[in-house]
C-alpha positions as a printed Julia matrix, in Angstrom:
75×3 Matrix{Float64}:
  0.0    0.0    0.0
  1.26   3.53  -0.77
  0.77   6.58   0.7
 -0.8    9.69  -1.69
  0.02  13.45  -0.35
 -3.71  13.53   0.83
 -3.33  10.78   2.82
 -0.17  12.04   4.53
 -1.63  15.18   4.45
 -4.36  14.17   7.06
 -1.88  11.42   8.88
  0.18  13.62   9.84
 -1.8   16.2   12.02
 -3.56  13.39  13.22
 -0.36  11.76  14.6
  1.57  14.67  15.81
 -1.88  15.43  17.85
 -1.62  12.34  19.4
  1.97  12.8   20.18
  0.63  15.93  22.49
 -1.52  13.46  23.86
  0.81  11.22  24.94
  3.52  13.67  26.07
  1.02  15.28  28.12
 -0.16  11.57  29.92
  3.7   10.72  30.36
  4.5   13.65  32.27
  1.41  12.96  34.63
  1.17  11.51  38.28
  0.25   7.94  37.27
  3.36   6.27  37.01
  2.22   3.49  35.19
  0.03   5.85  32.97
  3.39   7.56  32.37
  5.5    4.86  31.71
  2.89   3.17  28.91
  2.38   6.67  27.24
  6.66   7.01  27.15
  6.27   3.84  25.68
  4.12   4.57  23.02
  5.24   7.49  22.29
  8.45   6.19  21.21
  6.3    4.25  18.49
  4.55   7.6   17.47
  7.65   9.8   16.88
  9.58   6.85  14.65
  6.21   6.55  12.74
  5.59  10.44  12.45
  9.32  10.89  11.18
  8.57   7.78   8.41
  5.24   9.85   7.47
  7.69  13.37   7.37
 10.29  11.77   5.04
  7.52  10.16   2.55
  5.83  13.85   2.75
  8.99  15.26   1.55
 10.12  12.52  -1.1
  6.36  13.08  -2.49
  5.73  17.13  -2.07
  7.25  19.15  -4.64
  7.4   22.95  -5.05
  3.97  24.51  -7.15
  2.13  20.99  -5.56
 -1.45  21.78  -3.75
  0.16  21.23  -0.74
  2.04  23.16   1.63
  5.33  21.9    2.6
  6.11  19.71   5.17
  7.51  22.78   7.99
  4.06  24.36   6.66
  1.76  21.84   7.33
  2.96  21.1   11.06
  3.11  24.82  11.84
 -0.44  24.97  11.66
 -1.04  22.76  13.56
């Protein structure tokens, strides 16, 4: 299965929102809470820095996207 720029294009927001998420729950008072969001969070950032570098291999200047630093900016 390959990715198009729309579907990174949604992916993306959706995972780096997530990533908030989780950095919020693994700074919290439940330890275990904490350690399982660490965890995952780990997973998140390797899979958010696949989704960046397929972003960038596929955008290209004059595309009907914004570029990568764009489109997490808005965010």
């Amino acid at each position: 299965m390959s990715l198009t720029l729309v579907d990174l294009s949604l992916l993306i927001p959706l995972v780096k929102q997530e990533l908030g998420v989780l950095n919020g729950l693994a700074k919290g008072q439940d330890h275990q809470l904490a350690q399982d969001a660490s965890e995952l969070s780990a997973l998140y950032r390797q899979t958010a820095e696949k989704l960046k570098e397929e972003y960038q291999t596929l955008w290209w200047e004059g595309s009907d996207f914004p570029s990568y630093e764009t489109l997490i900016r808005e965010l």
